[in-house]
N, C-alpha and C positions, 0 to 999 in steps of 0.2 A: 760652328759646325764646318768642318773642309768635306770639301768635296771628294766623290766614292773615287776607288780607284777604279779603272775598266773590270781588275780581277771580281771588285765584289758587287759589281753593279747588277749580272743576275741574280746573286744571293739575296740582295737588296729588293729588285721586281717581286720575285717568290713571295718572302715575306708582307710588300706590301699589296699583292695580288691576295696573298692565305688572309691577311688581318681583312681587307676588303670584302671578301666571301663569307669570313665570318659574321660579317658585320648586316652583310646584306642577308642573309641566312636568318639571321636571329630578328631583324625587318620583317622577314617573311612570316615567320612564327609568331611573331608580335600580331601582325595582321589577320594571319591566317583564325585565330581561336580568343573571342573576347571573354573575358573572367564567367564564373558562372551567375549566368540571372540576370548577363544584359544581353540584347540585342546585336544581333552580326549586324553588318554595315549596312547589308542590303535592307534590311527593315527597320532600322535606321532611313536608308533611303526611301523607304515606302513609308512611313511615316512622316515623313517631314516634304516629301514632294510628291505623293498621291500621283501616280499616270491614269487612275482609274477612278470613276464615277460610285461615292460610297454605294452601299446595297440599301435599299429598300428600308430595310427593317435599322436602318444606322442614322436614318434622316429623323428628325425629332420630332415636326411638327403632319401634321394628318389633316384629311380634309373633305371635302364635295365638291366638284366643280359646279360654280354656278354659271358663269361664262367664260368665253377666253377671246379676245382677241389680239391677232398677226399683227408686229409693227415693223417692220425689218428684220433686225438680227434676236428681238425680244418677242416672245410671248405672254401677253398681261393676262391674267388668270384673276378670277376673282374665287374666293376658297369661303366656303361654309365649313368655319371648326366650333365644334358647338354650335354657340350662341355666339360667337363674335364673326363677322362677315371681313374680309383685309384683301386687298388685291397685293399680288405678289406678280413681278417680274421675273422671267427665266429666259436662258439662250433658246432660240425658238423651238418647238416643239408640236406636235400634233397629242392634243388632249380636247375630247370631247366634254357639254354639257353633261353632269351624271357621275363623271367618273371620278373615283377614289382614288385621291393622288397624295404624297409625301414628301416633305419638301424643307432644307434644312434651314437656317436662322439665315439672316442677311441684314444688309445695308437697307435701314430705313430712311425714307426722303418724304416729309411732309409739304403738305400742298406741292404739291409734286403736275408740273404743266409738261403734255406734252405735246410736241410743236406737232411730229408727223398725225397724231391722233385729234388734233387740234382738240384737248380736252384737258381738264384737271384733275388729278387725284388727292383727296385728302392725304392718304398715305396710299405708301410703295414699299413692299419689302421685295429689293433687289436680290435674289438667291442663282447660285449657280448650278444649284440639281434642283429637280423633281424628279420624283416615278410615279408611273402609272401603276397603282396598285390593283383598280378592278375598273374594268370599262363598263360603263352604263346597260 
């Protein structure tokens, strides 16, 4: 390829300024409008990285408080579902004996010791939500 002359060097800019714009135009379009029956981006983003705490009725498992005790940044809950009794860990919280709470699957840890409670638990379901569904 030789190089443009100075005569056709804005002829040259234009063209690759117009093929440019076109190019970024039809990027924009591309982004702007996903096919039909998926997801725009942003609920794609709220899917895949949640900024908010599910709702109530989205948590799976249900419950009774039977007791709760304060350990720092965790709250140990112990839950009456049915017939089965399981303490469950949550980021700290205020929940009274009584109250009807919801609260979703988690990270289980058998014989589970803890230093600040200086106590042991058979099991521990570590969960990152609860709600308070009905207070005592």
């Amino acid at each position: 390829m030789t190089n443009p002359s100075p005569q056709s060097l804005p002829r040259l800019l234009r063209r690759c300024a117009a093929f440019g714009g076109l190019l970024f135009a039809q990027t924009l379009i591309a982004l702007a409008a996903p096919p039909a029956g998926h997801p725009s981006p942003q609920q794609v983003q709220d899917m895949l990285m949640p900024d908010k705490a599910p709702s109530a009725r989205e948590l799976p498992h249900r419950g009774k408080v039977k007791q709760s005790i304060d350990a720092n940044e965790f709250t140990y809950i112990e839950v009456v579902e049915g017939k089965d009794i399981r303490w469950i860990a949550a980021p700290k919280m205020a929940v009274k004996p009584g109250s009807s709470i919801r609260y979703e699957d988690g990270s289980v840890m058998t014989n589970f010791y803890s230093k600040l409670l200086k106590r042991s638990f058979e099991s521990v379901m570590f969960v990152g939500h609860v709600a308070v569904t009905a207070a005592p």
